[in-house]
PLY file of the C-alpha trace (Angstrom):
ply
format ascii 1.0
element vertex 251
property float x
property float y
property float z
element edge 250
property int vertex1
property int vertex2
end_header
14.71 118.71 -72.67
12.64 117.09 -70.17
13.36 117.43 -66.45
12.40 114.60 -63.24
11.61 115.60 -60.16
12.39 114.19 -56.89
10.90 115.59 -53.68
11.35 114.95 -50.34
9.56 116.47 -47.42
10.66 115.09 -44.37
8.39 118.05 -42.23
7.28 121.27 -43.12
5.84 123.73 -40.33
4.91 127.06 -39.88
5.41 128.15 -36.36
4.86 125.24 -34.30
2.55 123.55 -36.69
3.61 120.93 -38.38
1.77 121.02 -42.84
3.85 118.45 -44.38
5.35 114.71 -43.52
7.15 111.96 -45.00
6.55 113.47 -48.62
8.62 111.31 -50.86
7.76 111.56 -54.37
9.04 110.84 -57.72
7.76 112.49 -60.59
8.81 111.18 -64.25
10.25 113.47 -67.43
6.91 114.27 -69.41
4.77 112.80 -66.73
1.13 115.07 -65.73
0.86 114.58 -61.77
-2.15 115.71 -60.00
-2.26 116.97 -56.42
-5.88 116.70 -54.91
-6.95 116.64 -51.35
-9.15 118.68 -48.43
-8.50 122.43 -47.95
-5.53 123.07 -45.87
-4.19 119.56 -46.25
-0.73 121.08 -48.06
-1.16 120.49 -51.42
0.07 124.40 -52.35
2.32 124.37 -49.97
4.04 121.89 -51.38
3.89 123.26 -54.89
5.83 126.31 -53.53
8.42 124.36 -52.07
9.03 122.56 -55.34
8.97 126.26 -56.74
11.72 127.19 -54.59
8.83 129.61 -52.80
9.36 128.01 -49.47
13.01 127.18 -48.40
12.46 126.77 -44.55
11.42 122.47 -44.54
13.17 119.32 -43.68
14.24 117.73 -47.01
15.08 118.55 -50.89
13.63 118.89 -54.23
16.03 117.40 -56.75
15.73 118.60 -60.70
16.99 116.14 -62.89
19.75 114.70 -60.19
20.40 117.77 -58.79
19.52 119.95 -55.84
18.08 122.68 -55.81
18.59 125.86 -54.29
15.64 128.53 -54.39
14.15 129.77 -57.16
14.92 127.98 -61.07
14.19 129.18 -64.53
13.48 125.28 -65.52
10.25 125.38 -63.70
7.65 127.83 -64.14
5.05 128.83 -61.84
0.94 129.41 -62.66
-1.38 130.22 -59.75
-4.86 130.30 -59.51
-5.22 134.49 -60.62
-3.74 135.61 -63.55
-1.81 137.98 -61.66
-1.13 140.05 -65.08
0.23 143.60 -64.50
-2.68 145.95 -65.58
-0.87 148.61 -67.35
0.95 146.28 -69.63
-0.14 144.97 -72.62
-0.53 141.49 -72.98
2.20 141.04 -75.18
4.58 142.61 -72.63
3.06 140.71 -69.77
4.26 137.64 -71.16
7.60 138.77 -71.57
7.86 140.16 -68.46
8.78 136.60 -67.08
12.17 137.40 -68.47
12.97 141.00 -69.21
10.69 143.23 -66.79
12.54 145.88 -69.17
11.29 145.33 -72.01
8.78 147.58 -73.94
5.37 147.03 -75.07
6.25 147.25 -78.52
9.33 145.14 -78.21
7.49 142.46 -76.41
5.27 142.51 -79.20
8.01 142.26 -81.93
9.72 139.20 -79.99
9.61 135.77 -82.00
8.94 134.28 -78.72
6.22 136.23 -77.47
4.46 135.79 -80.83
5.51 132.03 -80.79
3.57 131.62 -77.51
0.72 134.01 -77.64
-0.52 131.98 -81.33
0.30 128.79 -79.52
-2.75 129.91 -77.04
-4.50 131.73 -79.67
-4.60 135.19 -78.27
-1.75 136.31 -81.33
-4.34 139.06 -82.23
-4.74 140.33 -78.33
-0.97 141.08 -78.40
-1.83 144.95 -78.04
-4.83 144.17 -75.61
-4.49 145.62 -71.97
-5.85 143.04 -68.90
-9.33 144.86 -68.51
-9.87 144.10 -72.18
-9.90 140.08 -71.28
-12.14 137.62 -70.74
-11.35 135.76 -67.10
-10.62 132.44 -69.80
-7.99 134.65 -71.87
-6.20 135.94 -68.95
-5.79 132.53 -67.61
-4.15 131.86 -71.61
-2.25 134.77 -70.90
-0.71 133.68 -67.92
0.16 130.39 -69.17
2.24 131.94 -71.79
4.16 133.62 -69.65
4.96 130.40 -67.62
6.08 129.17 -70.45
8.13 131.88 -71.41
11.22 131.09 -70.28
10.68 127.17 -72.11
10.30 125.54 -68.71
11.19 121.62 -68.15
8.58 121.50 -65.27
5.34 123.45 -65.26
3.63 123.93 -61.78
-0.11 124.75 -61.41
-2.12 125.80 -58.82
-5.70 125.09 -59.19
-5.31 127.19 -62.59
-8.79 127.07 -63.77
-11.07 126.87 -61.04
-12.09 130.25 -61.32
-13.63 130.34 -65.29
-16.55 128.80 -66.10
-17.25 125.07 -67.19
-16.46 125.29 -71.02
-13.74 127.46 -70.52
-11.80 125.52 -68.15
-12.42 122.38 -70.27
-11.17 124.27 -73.66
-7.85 125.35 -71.15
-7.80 122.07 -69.83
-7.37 120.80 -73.58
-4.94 123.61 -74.29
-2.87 122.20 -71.28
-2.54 118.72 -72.69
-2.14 120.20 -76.11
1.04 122.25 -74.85
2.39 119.49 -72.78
2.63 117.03 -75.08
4.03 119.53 -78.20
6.35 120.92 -75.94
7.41 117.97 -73.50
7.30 119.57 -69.94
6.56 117.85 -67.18
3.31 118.71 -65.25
2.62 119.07 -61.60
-0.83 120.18 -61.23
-2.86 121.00 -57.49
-6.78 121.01 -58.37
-10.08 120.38 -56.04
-11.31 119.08 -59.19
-11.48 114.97 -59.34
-12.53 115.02 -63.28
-9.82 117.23 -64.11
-7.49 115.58 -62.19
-8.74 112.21 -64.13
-8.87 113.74 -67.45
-5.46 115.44 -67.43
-3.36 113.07 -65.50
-0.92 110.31 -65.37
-1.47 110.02 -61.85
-3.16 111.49 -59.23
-1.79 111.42 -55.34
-4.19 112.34 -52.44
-2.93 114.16 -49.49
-4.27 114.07 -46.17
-3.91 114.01 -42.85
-2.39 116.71 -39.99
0.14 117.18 -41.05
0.00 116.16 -44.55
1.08 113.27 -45.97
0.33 110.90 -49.10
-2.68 108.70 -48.25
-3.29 107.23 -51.94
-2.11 106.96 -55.24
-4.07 106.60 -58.47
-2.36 105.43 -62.14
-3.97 106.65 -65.09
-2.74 104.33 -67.62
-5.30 105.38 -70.57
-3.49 106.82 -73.86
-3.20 109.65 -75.33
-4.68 111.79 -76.74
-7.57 111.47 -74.55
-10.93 111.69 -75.46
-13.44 112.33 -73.02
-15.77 109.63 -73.50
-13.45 106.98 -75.15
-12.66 105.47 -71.57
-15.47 106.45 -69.21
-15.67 102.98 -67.47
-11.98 104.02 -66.55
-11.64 107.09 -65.45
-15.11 106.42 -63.72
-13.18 103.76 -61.70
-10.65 105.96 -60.77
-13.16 108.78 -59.98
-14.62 105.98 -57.84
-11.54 105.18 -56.18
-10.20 109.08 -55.43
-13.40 109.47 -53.73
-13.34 106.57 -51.39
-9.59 107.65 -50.56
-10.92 111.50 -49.78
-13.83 110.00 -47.50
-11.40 107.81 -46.12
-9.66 111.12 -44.91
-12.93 113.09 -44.27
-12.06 115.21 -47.15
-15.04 114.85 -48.45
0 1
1 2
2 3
3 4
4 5
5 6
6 7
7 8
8 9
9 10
10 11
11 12
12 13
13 14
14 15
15 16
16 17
17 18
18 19
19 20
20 21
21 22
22 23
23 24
24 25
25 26
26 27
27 28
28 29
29 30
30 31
31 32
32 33
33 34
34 35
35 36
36 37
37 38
38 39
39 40
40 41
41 42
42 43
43 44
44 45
45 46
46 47
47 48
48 49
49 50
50 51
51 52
52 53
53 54
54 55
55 56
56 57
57 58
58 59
59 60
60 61
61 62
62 63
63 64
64 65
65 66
66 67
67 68
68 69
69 70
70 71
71 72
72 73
73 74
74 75
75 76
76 77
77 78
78 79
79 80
80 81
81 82
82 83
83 84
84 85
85 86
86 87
87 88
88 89
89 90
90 91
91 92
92 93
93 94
94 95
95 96
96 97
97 98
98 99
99 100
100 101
101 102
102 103
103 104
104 105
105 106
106 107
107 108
108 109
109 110
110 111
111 112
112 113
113 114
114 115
115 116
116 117
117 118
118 119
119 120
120 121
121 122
122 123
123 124
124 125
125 126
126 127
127 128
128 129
129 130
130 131
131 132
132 133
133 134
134 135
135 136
136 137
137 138
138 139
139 140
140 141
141 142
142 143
143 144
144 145
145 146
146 147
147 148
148 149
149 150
150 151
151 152
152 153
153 154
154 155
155 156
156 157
157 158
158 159
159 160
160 161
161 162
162 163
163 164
164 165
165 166
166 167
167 168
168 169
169 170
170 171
171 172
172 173
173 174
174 175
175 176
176 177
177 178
178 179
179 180
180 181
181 182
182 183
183 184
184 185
185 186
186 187
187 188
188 189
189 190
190 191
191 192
192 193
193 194
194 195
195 196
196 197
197 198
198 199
199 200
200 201
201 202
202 203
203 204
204 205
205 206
206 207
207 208
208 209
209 210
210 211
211 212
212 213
213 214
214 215
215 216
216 217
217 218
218 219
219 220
220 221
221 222
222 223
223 224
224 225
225 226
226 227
227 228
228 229
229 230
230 231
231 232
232 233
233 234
234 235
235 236
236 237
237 238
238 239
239 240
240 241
241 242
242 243
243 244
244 245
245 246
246 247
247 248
248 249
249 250
């Protein structure tokens, strides 16, 4: 099942400084929303709080209706690293989002596990340790795991800004691929305007001290979305993201 978000931010500080403001945001069952905006403007920040990472803000975060209260198994959680534990196989690195217990060779017997790691296409890594990966099939890796524990809300932070070009456009595709087969809703931070164009539904810039939501972009195109089947589009949009960021001397 597909989960909604609502999130309100009335004011977020650390210390006496004041990261967040006025965040009020709706984000629809299925939908992919994008998060872009200057360094430091809160965009991760805010991911965590919708994570149930941060707890100490003005405001709520509301999963289908209801409020939540820390951490939740409905939403899973992919950061920039991998963050894979190096003495486990990668079979038991995905299911250590649910059973830390488990054993290699259990991991590797579990319907789930194997479910997930052929979904991603790393079913014949299953025995591989980290070291033995490419930066591109870590990254796969570590979206199996997040999906582990079949979230309705899948948050990413800046997931594939560390691989190179063509990989982050093949896990780019794998994203949308995923998404759509599996029907979880998508809330994505990235410095990355073509990403955010490509993958999105809609795109909201954040800026300002504190931060705040300055502009909001629709991406109306369908799906699936080829890359050049609506350039004039998405180079409109690209157009108008970047005259919101200089508008905010993101940029």
């Amino acid at each position: 099942m597909t989960a909604g978000l609502q999130i309100r931010v009335a004011t977020k500080r650390f210390g006496t400084r004041s990261v967040l403001h006025g965040i009020d945001l709706r984000v629809a069952p299925g939908e992919v929303l994008s998060l872009i905006g200057a360094s430091g403007c809160g965009k991760s920040t805010l991911l965590r709080i919708v994570a149930g990472l941060e707890r100490d803000y003005s405001g709520e975060v509301l999963l289908d209706g209801s409020r939540m209260q820390g951490i939740d198994r409905r939403i899973g959680f992919i950061f920039q690293e991998p963050r894979l534990l190096p003495w486990l196989d990668v079979a038991a690195n995905v299911a250590f989002a649910d059973d830390a217990a488990a054993s290699p060779a259990a991991a590797r017997r579990s319907p789930r596990v194997q479910q997930l790691l052929a979904e991603v296409g790393l079913l014949e890594h299953a025995q591989a340790l980290p070291k033995q990966l490419s930066g591109g099939q870590a990254q796969r890796v570590a979206l199996a795991r997040g999906l582990y524990r079949q979230p309705q809300v899948l948050l990413l932070d800046e997931p594939f800004s560390a691989v190179d070009a063509f990989t982050r456009i093949r896990l780019q595709e794998l994203l949308l691929r995923l998404a759509g087969e599996h029907g979880f809703t998508v809330l994505l931070v990235t410095h990355d305007i073509d990403e955010a164009v490509h993958l999105s539904d809609r795109v909201i810039v954040i800026g300002g001290q504190p931060g705040s939501i300055v502009h909001t972009q629709v991406l109306d195109t369908p799906r699936p979305r080829e890359r050049r089947a609506h350039e004039a589009t998405q180079r409109e949009a690209r157009q108008d993201l970047l005259a919101a960021l200089h508008d905010i001397h993101a940029v």
